[in-house]
BAVEXZA-800928 format. One record per residue: residue in three letters; z, y, x of N, C-alpha, C in turn. Coordinates in pm, whole numbers. Example, Ala and Ser with C-alpha at 12.3 -4.5 7.8 and 13.67 -1.06 7.14 Angstrom:
BEGIN
SITE   aa    n_c3    n_c2    n_c1   ca_c3   ca_c2   ca_c1    c_c3    c_c2    c_c1
SITE  ALA     780    -569    1319     780    -450    1230     780    -330    1320
SITE  SER     708    -225    1285     714    -106    1367     787       3    1290
// end
This chain:
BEGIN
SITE   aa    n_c3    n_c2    n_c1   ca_c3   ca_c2   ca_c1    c_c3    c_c2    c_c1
SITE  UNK       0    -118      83       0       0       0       0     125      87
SITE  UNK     107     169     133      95     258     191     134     208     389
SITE  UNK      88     353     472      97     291     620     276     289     626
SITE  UNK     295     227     761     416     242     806     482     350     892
SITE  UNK     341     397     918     397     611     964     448     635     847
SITE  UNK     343     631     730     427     745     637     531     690     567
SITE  UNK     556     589     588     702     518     527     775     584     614
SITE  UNK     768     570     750     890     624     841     898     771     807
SITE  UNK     791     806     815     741     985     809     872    1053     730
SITE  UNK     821     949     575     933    1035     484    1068     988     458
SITE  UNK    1122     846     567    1276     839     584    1336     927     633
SITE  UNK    1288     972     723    1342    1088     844    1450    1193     720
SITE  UNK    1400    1244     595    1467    1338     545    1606    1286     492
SITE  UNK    1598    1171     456    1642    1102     368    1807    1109     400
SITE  UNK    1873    1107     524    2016    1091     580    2065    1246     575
SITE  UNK    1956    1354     576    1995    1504     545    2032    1504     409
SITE  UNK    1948    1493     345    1993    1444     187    2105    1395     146
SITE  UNK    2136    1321     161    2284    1218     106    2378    1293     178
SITE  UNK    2369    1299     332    2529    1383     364    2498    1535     275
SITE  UNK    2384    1632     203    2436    1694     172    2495    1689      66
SITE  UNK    2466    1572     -42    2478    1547    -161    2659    1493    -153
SITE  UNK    2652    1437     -48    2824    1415     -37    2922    1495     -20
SITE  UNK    2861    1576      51    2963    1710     110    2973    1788     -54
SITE  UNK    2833    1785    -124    2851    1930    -216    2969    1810    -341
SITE  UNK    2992    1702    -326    3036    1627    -473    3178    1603    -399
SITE  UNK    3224    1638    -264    3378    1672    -252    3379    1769    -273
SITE  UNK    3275    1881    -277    3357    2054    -273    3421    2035    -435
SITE  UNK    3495    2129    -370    3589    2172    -566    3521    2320    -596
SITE  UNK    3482    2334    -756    3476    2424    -779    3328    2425    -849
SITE  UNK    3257    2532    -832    3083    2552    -909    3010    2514    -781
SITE  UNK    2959    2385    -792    2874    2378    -690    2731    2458    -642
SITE  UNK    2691    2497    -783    2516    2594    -771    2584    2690    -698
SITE  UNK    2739    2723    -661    2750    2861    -565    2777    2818    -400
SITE  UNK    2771    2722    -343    2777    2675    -257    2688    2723    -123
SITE  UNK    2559    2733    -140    2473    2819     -81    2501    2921      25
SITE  UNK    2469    2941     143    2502    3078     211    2456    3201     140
SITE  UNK    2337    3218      49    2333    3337     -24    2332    3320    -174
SITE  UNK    2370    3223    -194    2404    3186    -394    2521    3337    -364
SITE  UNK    2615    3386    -363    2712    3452    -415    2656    3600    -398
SITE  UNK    2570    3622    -286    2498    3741    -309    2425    3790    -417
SITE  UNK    2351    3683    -432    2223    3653    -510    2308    3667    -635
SITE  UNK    2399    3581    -649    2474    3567    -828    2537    3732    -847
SITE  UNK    2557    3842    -755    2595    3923    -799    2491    4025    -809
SITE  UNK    2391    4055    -690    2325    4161    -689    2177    4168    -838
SITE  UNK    2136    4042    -838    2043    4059    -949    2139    4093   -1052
SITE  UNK    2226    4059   -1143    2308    4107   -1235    2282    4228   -1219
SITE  UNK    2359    4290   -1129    2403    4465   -1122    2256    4560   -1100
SITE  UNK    2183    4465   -1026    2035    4525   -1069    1995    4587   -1162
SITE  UNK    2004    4440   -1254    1912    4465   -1389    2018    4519   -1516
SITE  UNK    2116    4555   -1481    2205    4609   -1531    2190    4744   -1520
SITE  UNK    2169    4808   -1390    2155    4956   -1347    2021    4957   -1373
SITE  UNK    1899    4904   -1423    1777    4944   -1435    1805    4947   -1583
SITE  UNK    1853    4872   -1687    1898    4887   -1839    1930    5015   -1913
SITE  UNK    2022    5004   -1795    2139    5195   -1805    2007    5326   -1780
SITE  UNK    1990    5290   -1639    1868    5398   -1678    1786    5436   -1781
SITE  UNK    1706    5297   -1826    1628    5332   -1881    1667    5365   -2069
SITE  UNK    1770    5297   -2081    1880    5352   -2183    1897    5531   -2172
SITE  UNK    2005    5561   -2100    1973    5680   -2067    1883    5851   -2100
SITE  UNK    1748    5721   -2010    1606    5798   -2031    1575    5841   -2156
SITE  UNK    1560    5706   -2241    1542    5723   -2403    1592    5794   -2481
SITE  UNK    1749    5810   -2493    1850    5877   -2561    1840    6017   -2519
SITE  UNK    1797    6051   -2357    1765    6209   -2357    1611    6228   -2391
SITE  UNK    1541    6150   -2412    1462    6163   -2498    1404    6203   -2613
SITE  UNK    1509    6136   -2721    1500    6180   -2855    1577    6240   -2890
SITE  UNK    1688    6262   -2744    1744    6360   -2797    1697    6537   -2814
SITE  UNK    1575    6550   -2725    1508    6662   -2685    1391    6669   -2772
SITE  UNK    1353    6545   -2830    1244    6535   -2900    1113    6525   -2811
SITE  UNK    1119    6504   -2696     990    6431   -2616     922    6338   -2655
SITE  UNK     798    6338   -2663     680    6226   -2652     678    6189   -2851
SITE  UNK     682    6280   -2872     667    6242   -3046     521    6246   -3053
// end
């Protein structure tokens, strides 16, 4: 079926895999935050699209409040 390179080829990953899968199923806690930049990432898009909301909230309300773009 297939050669015996690519059998070996794609064991090679295979022992990275499992120790990480072991390490993340002792951690305690939310594992999707485990990551070197999951905790960045989980805060800065939030506050992003949070501060782009507000703006554009904002924008609108001095908008109609002035009566622009009727």
């Amino acid at each position: 079926m297939s050669s015996p390179s690519l059998q070996q080829e794609w064991g090679k990953g295979w022992d990275k895999i499992i120790q990480g899968q072991r390490e993340l199923a002792k951690a305690k806690g939310f594992v999707h935050r485990k990551g070197p930049h999951d905790q960045l990432i989980s805060k800065v898009v939030p506050l992003g699209l949070t501060a782009v909301g507000a703006v554009l909230c904002v924008r609108g309300i001095y908008s109609m409040i002035l009566g622009i773009s009727e």
